[in-house]
C-alpha positions in Angstrom: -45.9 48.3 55.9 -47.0 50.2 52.5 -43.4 51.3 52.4 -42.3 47.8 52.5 -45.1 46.7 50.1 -44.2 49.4 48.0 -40.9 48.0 47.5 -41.6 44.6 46.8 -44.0 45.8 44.3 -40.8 47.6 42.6 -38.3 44.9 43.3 -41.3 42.5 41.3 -41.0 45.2 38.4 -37.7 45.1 38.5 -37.6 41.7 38.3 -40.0 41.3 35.3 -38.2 44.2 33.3 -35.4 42.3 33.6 -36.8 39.0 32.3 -38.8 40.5 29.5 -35.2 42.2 28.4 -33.6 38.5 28.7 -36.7 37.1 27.0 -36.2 39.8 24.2 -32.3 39.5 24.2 -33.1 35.7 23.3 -35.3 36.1 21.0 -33.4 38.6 19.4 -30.7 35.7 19.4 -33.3 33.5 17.4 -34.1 35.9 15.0 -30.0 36.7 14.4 -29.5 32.4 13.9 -32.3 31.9 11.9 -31.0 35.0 9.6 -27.4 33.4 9.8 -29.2 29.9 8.8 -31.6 31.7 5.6 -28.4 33.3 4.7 -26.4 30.3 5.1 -28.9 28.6 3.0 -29.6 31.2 0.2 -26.1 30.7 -0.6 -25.9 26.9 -1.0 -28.7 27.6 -3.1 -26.5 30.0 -5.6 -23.7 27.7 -5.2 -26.0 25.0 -6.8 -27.4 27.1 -9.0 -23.8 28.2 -9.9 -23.1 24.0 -10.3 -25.7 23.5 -12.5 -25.0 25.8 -14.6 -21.3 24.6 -15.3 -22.1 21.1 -15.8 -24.8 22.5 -18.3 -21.7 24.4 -19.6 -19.8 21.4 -19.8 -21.8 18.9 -21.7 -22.4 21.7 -24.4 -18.4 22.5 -24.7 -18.4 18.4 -24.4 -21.0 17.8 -27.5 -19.6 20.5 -29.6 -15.8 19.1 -29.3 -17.4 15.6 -29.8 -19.3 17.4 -33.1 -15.9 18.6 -34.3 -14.0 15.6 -33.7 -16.4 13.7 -35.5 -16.6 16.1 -38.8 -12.6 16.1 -38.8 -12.5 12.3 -38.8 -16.1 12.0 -41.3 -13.7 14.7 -43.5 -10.8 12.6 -43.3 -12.1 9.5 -44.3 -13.5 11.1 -47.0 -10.8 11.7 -48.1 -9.1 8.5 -48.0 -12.1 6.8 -49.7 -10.7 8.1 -53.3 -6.7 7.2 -52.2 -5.0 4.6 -53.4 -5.3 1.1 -50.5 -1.5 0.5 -51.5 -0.6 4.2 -50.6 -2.7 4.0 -47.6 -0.5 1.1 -46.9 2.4 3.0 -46.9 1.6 5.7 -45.3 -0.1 3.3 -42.5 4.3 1.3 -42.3 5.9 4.9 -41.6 7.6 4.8 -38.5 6.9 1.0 -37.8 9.2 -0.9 -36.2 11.2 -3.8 -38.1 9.4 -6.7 -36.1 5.8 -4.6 -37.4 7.1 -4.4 -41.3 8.2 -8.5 -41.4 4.9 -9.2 -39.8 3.3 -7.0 -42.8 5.0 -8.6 -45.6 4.2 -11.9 -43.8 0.6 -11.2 -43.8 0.9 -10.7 -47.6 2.7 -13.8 -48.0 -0.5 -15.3 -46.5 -2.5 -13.2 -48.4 -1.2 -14.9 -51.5 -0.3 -17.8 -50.5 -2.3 -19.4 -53.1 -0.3 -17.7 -55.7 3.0 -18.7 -54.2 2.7 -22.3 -53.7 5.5 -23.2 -51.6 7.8 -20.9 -49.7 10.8 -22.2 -47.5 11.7 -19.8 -45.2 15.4 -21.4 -43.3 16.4 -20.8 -40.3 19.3 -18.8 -41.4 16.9 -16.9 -43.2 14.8 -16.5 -39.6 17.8 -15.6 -37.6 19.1 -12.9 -39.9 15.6 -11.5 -40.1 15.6 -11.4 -36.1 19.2 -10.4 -35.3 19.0 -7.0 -35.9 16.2 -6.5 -33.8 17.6 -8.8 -30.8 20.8 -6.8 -31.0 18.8 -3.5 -31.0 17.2 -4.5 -28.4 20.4 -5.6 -26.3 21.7 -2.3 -27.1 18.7 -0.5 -25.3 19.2 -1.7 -22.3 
C-alpha cells in the first residue's frame, strides 16, 4: 500500500506542478496585456502630446500671418490717405463692367443733383445705354 500511496503522493505533485506552471503561464499572460495596454497607452499619450503641440504651432503661424496681413493693409492705407479720392476713383472703375461704370456716374449725378437741377434721361437714351450690355450678354451664352 505505501507503493500505491507513494504514487498518489507523486501523481498530487504532479498535479500541482502543473497548475502552479498554468497559474504562472497566466499570469505571465497578465503581465504581457497589461505591458501591451501601458505601451498602448504611452503612445496615445505622445500622439497627444504630438497634437498639442501642432495646434500650438498653428495658432502661432495663424497670428503671425494675421500680424502681417494686417501691417500690409495698415501700410497700404497709409498710403492711400495722401492720394488723390478722384484717382482712387479711378483706379477703384478698372476692370468694371459697363452696367458698374453707368451705375457710378449715376451715383454722381445724385451726388449733384442739387447742382444739376433737372436732367431728362429718354428712353432712347436708356436703351442705348443698355443695348450693348443685353447684346453682350446674348452673345455669352
Amino acid at each position: 500500500m505505501s507503493s500505491e500511496i507513494a504514487t498518489e503522493i507523486t501523481l498530487e505533485n504532479k498535479r500541482r506542478q502543473v497548475r502552479e506552471a498554468q497559474m504562472e503561464a497566466e499570469r505571465a499572460v497578465q503581465e504581457r496585456q497589461l505591458q501591451i495596454r501601458r505601451e498602448e497607452m504611452a503612445g496615445k499619450i505622445a500622439l497627444e502630446e504630438q497634437n498639442r503641440e501642432l495646434v500650438t504651432l498653428s495658432a502661432a503661424n495663424a497670428r503671425a500671418e494675421a500680424d502681417a496681413q494686417a501691417y500690409a493693409m495698415t501700410a497700404m492705407m497709409k498710403s492711400f490717405e495722401e492720394a488723390d479720392p478722384k484717382v482712387l476713383q479711378a483706379l477703384a472703375s478698372v476692370g468694371m463692367q459697363p452696367g458698374q461704370l453707368m451705375a457710378l456716374a449715376f451715383r454722381d449725378l445724385a451726388d449733384n443733383a442739387t447742382k444739376i437741377g433737372q436732367l431728362n434721361v429718354s428712353p432712347d437714351l436708356l436703351r442705348e445705354i443698355l443695348q450693348p450690355q443685353e447684346g453682350k450678354d446674348r452673345a455669352g451664352l
